[in-house]
KOLKEVEX-458319 format. One record per atom (N, C-alpha, C, O): residue in one letter; x, y, z. Coordinates in steps of 0.2 Angstrom, whole numbers, plus 5000, padded with zeros to 4 digits. Atoms other than C-alpha are relative to their C-alpha. Example, Ala and Ser with C-alpha at 12.3 -4.5 7.8 and 13.67 -1.06 7.14 Angstrom:
A500449945000 A506249785039 A500450065000 A500950055003 S499649944999 S506849955036 S499650055003 S499950115004 
//
This chain:
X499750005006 X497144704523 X500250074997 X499850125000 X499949965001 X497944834513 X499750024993 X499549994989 X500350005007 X497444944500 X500450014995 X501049994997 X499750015003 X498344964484 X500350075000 X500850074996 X499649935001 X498945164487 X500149985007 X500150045010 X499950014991 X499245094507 X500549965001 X500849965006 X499850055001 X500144964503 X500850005001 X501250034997 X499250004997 X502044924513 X500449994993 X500850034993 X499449995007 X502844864493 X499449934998 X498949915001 X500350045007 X502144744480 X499550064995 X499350114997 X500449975005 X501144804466 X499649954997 X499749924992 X501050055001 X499344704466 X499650035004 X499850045010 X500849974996 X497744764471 X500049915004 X500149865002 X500250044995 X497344654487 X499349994999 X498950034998 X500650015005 X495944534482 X499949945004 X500349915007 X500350074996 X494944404490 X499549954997 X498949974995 X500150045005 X494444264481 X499649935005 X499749915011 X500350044998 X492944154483 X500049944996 X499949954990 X499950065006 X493043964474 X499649975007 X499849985013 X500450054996 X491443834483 X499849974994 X499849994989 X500450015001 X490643724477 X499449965003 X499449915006 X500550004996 X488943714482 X499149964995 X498949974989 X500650045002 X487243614480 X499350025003 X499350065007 X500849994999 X485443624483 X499649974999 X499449974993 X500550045002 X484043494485 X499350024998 X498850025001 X500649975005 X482943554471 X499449975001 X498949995001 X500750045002 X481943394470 X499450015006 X498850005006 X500550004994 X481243434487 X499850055000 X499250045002 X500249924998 X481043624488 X499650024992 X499250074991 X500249995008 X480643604468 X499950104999 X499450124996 X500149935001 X481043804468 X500850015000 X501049975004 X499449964998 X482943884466 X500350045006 X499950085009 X500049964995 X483743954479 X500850044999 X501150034993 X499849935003 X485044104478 X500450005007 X500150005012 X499550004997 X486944094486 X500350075000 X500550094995 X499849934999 X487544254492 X500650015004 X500649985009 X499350004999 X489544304494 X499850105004 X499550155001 X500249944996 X489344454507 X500850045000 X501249994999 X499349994999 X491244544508 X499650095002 X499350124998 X500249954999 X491044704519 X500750035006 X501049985007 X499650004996 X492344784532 X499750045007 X499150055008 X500449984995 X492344884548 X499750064999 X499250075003 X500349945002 X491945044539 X499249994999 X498850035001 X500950015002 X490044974533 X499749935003 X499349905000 X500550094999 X489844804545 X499350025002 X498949984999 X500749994998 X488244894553 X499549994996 X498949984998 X500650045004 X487244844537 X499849945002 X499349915004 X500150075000 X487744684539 X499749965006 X499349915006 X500250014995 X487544674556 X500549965004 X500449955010 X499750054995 X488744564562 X500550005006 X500650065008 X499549994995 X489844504576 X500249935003 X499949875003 X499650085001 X491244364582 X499449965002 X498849995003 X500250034992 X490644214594 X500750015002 X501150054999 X499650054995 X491744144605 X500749984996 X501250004998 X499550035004 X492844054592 X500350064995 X500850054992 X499749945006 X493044224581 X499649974995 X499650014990 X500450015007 X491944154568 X499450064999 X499250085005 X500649965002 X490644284559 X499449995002 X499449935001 X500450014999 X489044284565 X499550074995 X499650134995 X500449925001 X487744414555 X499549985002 X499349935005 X500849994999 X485844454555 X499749945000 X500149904996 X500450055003 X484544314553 X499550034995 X499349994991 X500449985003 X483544424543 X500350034993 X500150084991 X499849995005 X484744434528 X500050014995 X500350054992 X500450015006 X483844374515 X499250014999 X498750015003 X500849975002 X482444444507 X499349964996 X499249934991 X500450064999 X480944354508 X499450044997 X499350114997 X500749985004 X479244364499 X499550045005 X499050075003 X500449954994 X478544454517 X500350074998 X499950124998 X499749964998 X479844564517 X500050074994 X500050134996 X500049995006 X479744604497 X499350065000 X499350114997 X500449984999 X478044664501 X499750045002 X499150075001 X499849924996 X478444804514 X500350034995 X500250094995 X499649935002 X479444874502 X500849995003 X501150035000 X499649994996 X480844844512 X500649964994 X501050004994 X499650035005 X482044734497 X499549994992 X498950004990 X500250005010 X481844704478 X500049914999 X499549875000 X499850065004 X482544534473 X499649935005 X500149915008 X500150084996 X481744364483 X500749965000 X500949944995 X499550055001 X483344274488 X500650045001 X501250025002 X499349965002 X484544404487 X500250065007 X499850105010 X500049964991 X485444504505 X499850075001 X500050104996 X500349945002 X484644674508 X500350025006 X500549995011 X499749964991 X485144804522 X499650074997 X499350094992 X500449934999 X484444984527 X500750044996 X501350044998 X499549935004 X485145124515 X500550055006 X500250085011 X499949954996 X486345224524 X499950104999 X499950144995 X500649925002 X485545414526 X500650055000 X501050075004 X499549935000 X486645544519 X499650065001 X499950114997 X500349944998 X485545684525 X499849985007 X499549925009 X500150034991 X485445694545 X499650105000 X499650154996 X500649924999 X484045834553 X500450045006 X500750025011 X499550004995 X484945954563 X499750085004 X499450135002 X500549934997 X484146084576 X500350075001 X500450085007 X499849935000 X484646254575 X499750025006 X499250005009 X500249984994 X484746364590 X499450045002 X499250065007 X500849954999 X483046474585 X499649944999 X499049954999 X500650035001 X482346314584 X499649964994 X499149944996 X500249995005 X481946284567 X500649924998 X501149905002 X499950075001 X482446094559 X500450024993 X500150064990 X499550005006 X483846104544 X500249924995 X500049874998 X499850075000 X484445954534 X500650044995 X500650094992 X499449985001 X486245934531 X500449934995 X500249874994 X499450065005 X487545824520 X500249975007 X500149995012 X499650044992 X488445684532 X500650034996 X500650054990 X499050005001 X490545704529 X500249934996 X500749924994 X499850105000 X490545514524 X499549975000 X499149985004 X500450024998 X489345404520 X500449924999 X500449924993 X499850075000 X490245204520 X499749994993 X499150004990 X500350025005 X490045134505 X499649924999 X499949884996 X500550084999 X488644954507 X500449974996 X500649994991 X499750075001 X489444794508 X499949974990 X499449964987 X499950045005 X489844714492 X499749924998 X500049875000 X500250075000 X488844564486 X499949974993 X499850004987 X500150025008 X488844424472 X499749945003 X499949915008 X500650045002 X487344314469 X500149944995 X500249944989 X499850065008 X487644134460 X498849985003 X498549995008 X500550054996 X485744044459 X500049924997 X500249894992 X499750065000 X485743874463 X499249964998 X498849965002 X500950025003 X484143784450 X500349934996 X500049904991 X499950075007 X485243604444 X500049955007 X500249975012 X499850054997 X485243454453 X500549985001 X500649945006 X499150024998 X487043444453 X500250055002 X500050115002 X499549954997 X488343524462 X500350034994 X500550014988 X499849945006 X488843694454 X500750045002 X500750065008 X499349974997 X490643774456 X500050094999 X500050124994 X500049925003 X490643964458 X500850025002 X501149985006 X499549974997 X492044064460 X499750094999 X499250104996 X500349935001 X492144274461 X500850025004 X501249985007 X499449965000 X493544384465 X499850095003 X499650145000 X500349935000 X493144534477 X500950065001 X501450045003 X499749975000 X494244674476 X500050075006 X499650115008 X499949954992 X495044784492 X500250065000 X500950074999 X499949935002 X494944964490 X500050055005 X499850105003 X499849984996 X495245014507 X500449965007 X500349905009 X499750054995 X496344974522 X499550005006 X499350055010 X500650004996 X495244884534 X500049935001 X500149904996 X500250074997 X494944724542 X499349994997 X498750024997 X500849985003 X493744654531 X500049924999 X500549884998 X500350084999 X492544484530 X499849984994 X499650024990 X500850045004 X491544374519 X499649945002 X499949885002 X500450025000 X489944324523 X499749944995 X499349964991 X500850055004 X488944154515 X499449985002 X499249935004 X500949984999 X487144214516 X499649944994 X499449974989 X500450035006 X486244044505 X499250025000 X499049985005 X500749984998 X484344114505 X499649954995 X499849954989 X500450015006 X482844004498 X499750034997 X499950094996 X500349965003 X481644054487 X499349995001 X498950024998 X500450004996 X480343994499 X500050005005 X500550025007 X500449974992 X479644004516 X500549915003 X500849915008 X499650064998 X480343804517 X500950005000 X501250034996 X499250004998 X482143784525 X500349944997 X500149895000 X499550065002 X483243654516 X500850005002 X501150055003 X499250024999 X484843614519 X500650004994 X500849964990 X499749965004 X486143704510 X500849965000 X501249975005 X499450055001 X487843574503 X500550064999 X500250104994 X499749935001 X489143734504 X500949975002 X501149985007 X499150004997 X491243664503 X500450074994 X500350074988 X499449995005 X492643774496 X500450055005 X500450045011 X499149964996 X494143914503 X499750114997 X499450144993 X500149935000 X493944094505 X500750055000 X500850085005 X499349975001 X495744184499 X500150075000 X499950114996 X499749924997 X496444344507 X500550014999 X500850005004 X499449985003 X497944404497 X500050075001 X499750114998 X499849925001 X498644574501 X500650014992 X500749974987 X499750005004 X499944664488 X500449954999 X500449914994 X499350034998 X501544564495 X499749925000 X500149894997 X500250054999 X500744414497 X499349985004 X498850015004 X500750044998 X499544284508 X500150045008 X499650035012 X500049994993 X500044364526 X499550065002 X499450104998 X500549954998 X498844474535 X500650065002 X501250055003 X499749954999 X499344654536 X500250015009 X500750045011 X499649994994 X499544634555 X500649935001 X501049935006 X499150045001 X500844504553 X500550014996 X501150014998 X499350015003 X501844534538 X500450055005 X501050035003 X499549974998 X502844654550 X500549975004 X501049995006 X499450065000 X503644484556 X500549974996 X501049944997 X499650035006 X504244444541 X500850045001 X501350015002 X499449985001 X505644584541 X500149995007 X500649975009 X499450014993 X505944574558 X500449945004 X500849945007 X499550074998 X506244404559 X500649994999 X501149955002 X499450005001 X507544444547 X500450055000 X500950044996 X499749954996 X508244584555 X500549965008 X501149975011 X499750024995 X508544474569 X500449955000 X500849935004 X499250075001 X509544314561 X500450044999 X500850045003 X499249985000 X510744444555 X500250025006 X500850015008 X499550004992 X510844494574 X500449965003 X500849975007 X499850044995 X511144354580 X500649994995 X501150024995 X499250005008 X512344304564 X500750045001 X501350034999 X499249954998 X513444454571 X500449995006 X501050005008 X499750014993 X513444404588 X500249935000 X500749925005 X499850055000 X513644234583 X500750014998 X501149985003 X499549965003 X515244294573 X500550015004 X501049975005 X499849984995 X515844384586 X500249975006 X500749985008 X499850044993 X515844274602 X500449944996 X500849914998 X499550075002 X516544124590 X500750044999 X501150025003 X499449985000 X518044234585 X500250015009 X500749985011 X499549994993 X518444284604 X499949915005 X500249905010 X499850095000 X518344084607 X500549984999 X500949955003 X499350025003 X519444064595 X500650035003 X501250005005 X499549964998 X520544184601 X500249965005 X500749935004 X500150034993 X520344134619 X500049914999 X499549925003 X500050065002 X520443934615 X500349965005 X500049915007 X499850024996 X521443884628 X499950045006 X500450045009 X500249974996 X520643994643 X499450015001 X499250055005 X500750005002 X518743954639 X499849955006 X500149905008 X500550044994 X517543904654 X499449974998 X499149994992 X500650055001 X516143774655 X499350064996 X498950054992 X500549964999 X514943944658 X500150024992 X499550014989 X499949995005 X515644004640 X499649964995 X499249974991 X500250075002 X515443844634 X499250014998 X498950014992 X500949995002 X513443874638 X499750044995 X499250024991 X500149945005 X513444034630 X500149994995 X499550014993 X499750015005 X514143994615 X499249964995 X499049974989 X500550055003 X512643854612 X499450025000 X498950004997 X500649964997 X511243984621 X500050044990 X499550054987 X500149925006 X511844114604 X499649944994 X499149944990 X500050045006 X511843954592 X499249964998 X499149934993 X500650015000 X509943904598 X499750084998 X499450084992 X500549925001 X509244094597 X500050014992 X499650034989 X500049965006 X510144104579 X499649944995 X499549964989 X500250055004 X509243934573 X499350015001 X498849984998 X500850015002 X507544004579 X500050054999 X499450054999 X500249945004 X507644174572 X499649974990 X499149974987 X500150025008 X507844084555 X499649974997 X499449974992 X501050054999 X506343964559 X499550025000 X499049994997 X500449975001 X505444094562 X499850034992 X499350034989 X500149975005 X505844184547 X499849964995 X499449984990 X500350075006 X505544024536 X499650014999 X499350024994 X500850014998 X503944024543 X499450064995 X498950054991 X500449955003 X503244184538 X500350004993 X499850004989 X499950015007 X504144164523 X499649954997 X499249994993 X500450045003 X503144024516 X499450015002 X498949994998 X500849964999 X501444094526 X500050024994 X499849994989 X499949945006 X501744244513 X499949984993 X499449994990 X500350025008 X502044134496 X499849974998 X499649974992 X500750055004 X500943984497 X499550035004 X498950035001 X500650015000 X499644034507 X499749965007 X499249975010 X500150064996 X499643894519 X500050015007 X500550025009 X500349984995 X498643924537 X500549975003 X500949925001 X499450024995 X499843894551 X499549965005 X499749945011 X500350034996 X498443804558 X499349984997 X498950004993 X499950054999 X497743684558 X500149934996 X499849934991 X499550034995 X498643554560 X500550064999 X500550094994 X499649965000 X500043654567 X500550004993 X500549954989 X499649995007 X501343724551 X500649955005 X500749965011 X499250044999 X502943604552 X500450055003 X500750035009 X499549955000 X504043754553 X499850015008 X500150005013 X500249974994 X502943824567 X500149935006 X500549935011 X499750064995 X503143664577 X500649995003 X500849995009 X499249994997 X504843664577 X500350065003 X500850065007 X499849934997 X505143854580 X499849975006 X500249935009 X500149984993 X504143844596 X500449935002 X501049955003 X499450054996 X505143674602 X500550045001 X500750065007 X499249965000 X506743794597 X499950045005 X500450035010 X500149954996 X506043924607 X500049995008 X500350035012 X500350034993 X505443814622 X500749995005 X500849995011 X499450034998 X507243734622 X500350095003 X500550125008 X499549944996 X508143914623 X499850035005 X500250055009 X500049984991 X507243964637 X499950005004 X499850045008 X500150064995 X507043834648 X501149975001 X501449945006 X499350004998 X509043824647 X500550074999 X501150064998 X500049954997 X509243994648 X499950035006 X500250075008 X500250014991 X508443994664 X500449975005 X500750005010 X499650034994 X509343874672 X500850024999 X501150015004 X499449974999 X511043944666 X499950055004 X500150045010 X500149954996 X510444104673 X500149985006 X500649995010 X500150044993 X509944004689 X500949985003 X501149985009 X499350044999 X511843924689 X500350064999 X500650085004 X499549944998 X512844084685 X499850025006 X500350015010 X500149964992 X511944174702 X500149965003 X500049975009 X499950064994 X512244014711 X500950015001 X501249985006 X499050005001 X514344054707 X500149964995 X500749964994 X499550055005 X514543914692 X500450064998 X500350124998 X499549975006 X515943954681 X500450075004 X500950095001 X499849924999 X516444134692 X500249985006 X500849985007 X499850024992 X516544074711 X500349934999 X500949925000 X499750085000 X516743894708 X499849964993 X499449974988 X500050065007 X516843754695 X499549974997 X499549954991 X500450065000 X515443654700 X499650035005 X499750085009 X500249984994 X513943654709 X499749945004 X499649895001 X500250074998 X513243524722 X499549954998 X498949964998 X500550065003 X512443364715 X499250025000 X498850024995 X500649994997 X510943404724 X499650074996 X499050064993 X500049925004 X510843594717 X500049984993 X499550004990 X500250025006 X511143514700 X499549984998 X499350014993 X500850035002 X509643404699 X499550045003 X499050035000 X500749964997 X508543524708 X499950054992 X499450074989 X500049945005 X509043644693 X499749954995 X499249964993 X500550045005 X508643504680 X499249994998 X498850014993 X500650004999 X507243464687 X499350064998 X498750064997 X500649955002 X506443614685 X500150044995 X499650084992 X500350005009 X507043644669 X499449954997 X498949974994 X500650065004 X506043474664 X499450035000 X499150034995 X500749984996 X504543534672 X499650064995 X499150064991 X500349945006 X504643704664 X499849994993 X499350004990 X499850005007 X505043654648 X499349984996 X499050024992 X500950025000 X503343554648 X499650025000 X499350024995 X500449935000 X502343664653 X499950074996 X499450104995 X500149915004 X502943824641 X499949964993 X499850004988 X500250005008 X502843714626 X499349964998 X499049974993 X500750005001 X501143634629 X499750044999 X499350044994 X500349944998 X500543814634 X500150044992 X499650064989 X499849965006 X501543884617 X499649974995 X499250004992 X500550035007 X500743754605 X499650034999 X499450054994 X500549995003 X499243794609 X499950065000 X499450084998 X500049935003 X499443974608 X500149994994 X499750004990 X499849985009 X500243944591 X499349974995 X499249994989 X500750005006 X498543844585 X499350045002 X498750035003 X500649934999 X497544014589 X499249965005 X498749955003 X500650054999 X496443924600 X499750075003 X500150105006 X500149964997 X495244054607 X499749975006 X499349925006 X499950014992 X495244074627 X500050065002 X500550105000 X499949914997 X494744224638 X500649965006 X500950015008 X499450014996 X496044124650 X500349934997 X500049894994 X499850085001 X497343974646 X500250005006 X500650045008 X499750034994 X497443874662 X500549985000 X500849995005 X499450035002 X498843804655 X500750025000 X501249994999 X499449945002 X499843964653 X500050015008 X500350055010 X499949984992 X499543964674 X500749975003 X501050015005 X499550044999 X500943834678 X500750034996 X501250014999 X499549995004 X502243924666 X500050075004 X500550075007 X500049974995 X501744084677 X500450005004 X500950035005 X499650024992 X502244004693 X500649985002 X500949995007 X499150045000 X503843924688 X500450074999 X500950085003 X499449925004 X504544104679 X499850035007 X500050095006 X499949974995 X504044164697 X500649975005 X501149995007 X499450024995 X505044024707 X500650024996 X500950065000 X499750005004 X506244034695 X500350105001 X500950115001 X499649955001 X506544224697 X500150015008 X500650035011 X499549984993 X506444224717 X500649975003 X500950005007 X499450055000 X507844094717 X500550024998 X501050005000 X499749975002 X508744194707 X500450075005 X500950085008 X499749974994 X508744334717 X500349985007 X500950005009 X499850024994 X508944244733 X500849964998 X501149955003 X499250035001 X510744164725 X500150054999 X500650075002 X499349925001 X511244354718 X500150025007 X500750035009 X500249974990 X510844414738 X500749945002 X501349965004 X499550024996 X511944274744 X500549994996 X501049975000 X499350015001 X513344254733 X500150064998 X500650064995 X499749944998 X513544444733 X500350015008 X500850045010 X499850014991 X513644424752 X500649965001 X501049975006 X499650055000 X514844294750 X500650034998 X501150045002 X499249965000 X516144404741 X500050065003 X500550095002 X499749954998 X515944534749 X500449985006 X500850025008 X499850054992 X516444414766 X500650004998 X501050015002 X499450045002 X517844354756 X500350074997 X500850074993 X499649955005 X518344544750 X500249994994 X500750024992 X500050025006 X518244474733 X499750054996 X499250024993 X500349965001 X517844634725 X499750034993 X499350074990 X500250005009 X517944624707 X499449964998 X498949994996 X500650055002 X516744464705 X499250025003 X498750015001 X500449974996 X515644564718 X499750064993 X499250064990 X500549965007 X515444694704 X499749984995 X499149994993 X500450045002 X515244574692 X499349985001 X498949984996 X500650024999 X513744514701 X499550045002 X498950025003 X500549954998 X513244684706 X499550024992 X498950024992 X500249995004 X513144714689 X499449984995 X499050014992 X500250055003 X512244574682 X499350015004 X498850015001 X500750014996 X510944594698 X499650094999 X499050105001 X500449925003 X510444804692 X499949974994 X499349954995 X500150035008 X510244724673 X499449975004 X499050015004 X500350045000 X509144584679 X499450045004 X498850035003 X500849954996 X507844714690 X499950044997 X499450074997 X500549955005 X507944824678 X499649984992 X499350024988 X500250035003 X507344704666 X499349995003 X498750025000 X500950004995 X505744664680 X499850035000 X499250025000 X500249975000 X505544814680 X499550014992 X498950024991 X500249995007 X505344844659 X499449945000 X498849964999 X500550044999 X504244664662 X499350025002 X498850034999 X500650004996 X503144704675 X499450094995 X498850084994 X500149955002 X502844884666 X499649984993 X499050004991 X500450005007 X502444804648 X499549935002 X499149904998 X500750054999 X501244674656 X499350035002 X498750025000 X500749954999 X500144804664 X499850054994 X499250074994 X500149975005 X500244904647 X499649964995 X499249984991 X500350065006 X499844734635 X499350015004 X498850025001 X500750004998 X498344734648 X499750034999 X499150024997 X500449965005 X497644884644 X499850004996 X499250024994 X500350005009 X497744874627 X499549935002 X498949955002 X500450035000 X496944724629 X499050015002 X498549995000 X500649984997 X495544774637 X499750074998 X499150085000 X500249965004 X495244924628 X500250065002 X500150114998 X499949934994 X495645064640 X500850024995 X500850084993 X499649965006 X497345104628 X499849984996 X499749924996 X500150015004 X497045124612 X500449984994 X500850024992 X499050025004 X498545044600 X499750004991 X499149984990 X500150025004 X498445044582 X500249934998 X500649905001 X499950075002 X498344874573 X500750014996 X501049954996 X499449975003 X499844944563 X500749995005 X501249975003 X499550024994 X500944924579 X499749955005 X499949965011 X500050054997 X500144764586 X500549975002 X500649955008 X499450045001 X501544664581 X500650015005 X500949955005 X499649994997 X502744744593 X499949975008 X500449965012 X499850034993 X501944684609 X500149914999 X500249895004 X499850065001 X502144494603 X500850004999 X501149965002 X499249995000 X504044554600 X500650035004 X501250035002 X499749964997 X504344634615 X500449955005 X501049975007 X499750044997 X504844474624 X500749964998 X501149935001 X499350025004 X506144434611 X500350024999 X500950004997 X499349945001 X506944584610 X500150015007 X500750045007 X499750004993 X507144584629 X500249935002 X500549945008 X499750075001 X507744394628 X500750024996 X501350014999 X499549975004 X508944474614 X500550035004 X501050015005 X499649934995 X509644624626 X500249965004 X500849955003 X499850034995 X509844514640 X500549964999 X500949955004 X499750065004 X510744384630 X500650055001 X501150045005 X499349965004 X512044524623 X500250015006 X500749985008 X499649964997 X512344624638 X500449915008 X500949915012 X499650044993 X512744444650 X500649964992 X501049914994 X499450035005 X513844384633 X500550055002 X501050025004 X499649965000 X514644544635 X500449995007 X501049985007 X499949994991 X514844544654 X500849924999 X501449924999 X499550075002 X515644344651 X500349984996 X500449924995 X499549995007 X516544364635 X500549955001 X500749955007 X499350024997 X517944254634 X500850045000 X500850084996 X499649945001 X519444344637 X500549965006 X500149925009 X499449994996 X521044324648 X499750005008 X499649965012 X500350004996 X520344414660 X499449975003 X499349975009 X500750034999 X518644324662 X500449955005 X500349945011 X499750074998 X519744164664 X500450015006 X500449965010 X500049994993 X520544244679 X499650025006 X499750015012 X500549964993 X519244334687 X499649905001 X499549895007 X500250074999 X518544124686 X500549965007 X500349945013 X499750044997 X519744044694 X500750025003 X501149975003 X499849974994 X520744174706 X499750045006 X499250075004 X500149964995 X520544254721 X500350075002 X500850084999 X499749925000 X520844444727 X500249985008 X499949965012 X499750014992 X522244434741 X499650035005 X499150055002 X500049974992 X521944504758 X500350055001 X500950055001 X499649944999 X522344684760 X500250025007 X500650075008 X500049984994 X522344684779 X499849935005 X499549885002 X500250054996 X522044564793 X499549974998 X499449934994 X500749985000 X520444604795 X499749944994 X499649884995 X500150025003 X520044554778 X500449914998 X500149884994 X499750084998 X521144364779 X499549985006 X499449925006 X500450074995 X520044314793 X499349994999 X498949955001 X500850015000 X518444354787 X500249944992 X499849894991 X500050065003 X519244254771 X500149955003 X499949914999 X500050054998 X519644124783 X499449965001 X499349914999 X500750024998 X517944114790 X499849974992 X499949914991 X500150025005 X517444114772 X500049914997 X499549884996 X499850035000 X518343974768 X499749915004 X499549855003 X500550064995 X517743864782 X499349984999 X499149934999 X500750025002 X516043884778 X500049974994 X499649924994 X500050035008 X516443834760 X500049925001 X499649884998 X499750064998 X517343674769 X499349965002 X499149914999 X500650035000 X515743634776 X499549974998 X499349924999 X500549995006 X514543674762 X500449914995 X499949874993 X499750055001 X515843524754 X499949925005 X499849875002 X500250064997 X515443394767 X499550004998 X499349964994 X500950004999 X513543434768 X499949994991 X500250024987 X500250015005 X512743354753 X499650054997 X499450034992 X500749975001 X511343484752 X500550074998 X500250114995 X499549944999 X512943624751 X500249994992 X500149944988 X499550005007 X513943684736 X500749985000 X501049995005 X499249985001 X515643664731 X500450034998 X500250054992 X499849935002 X516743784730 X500849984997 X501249924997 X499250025004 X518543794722 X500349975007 X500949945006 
//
């Protein structure tokens, strides 16, 4: 959370609001017992003592509450109420002749913030309290209920714990989605813009492959906006993206799943020749590519949900299968740019050749940005770099801004245009024998490739 001189833009103190209502079986314990709102952060948890589980929930000390034993050491004041060790603002420091000094610390933390309801009615009692955040700091609140005996009861505890920064309900390592989600509908918005005017233009010279393109920008710009929705309405009601999943969020990642599960498989069909070498591709080829879109699709959006409902996991099995595919899925790629580059160069087709020279340096030097920000996200992960929470945000972002770039630079490449529509659907004559016989061979192979059901077809 931010603090109020720390704070990205709004003007409110960042404040966390406790509303329960909570009960106590008097008639049995026949003593009160003493409900305690603990709010401390990372700068002073060591009072508290806490730490996640497994699930990320709080865990702190058992020894929180001050008990009539403990009152009698000396060690707490109040019965019932949460106590911790003073922090020592004098430390002993040894001098080099030997000789013992006491010194100021630089800083001392200032002790966890606590507010005490006591609970002495037969009836359920509603507290509320309002703690305020006056540093920036990943910070918790603790429900410490302590009796006022030695006897354990069971303690009736419902209500909501509200974390509001200046700007609104998002956590400070989120809101930096909010602008960037909407940084990136206007991108898309222009690129969208843009490739429909050179449509229009081009209207009468537009290919199928375009055709793709045009509906790949028109999914990207409908899940910028989705996203952005989302965080928009996180921010002003408040409302957990989980659980059940947020509406909005359900649909984004569908949107999501859908763009890149048939961005795949276009990618897969341009390196196979659609739309640039030939028209079509063989039946066979068709369905294998379906197919494994279907498959993917399945896979990346089970695996997405349950990322999106924050489930904790040191591994998702689940994300193993979506792995495997965006492997086959890239060596198949390669193995189609490898041969339908060999193929024009056989054919001395030497424009379409660069085209696809082009397209196969772009797509490895993407693997390589991949492979580079996967061993870096692992580090951070694991603690070996050190990243601030101030730029977490960026590696959840980095896949979308490299989905973005890849998008522009192969729009760019297949633009519509005059040209594009010829480089589709002609041929580069034969400068020399040589080159006609090797287009003949060419050819023949193709004629083949046409018989054979398992083959492509070619113009």
């Amino acid at each position: 959370m931010y603090s109020r001189d720390d704070r990205p833009f709004g003007d409110s103190d960042s404040s966390i609001d406790v509303d329960f209502v909570a009960s106590w079986d008097f008639n049995k314990a026949q003593k009160p017992a003493m409900l305690n709102f603990v709010h401390f952060n990372d700068g002073n948890h060591n009072a508290v003592g806490y730490k996640l589980d497994e699930y990320g929930n709080v865990k702190t000390r058992a020894d929180l509450c001050c008990t009539e034993e403990l009152k009698m050491k000396g060690t707490c004041d109040t019965i019932g109420k949460v106590w911790w060790t003073q922090p020592r603002k004098r430390w002993r420091v040894l001098q080099s002749d030997g000789q013992e000094t006491e010194t100021k610390a630089d800083s001392v933390p200032d002790l966890p913030k606590t507010k005490s309801f006591l609970l002495q009615s037969t009836k359920p009692i509603h507290v509320k309290h309002r703690f305020t955040v006056e540093e920036t700091e990943t910070h918790y609140v603790a429900v410490v209920p302590c009796p006022l005996t030695s006897q354990t009861l069971a303690t009736d505890i419902q209500g909501t714990i509200t974390f509001k920064n200046p700007y609104g309900y998002l956590s400070a390592t989120r809101i930096a989605f909010l602008p960037y989600y909407g940084v990136l509908s206007g991108y898309y918005a222009l690129l969208f813009l843009a490739f429909l005017y050179l449509c229009i233009r081009n209207c009468d010279m537009l290919l199928r492959l375009q055709y793709l393109l045009f509906g790949i920008i028109i999914v990207s710009f409908v899940e910028a906006i989705l996203w952005f929705a989302l965080y928009l309405d996180l921010d002003v009601s408040g409302i957990p993206v989980c659980c059940p999943l947020h509406s909005l969020a359900f649909i984004a990642v569908v949107t999501n799943v859908l763009k890149r599960t048939v961005s795949l498989c276009l990618l897969l069909a341009v390196c196979l020749g659609y739309g640039v070498v030939r028209p079509s591709l063989a039946g066979r080829t068709t369905a294998n590519i379906i197919f494994m879109g279907i498959l993917y699709g399945a896979f990346a959006l089970n695996s997405d949900i349950r990322m999106s409902m924050e489930e904790k996991r040191d591994i998702d099995w689940w994300g193993l299968p979506v792995t495997a595919m965006d492997m086959v899925f890239v060596l198949w790629i390669y193995q189609a740019l490898n041969q339908i580059h060999a193929d024009l160069k056989l054919s001395r087709q030497s424009v379409k050749a660069k085209m696809y020279r082009s397209l196969y340096n772009i797509l490895i030097l993407f693997v390589i940005l991949w492979i580079t920000f996967s061993i870096f996200s692992d580090f951070v992960r694991r603690g070996w770099i050190l990243l601030s929470w101030r730029f977490s945000w960026f590696l959840h972002c980095f896949w979308t801004n490299s989905y973005c770039v890849l998008l522009s630079v192969i729009c760019w490449i297949w633009a519509p245009s005059t040209a594009a529509h010829k480089y589709a659907y002609s041929f580069q004559l034969p400068s020399s024998a040589e080159e006609a016989d090797a287009y003949e061979r060419g050819l023949s192979q193709d004629n083949e490739d046409i018989d054979d059901p398992d083959g492509v077809a070619d113009v």
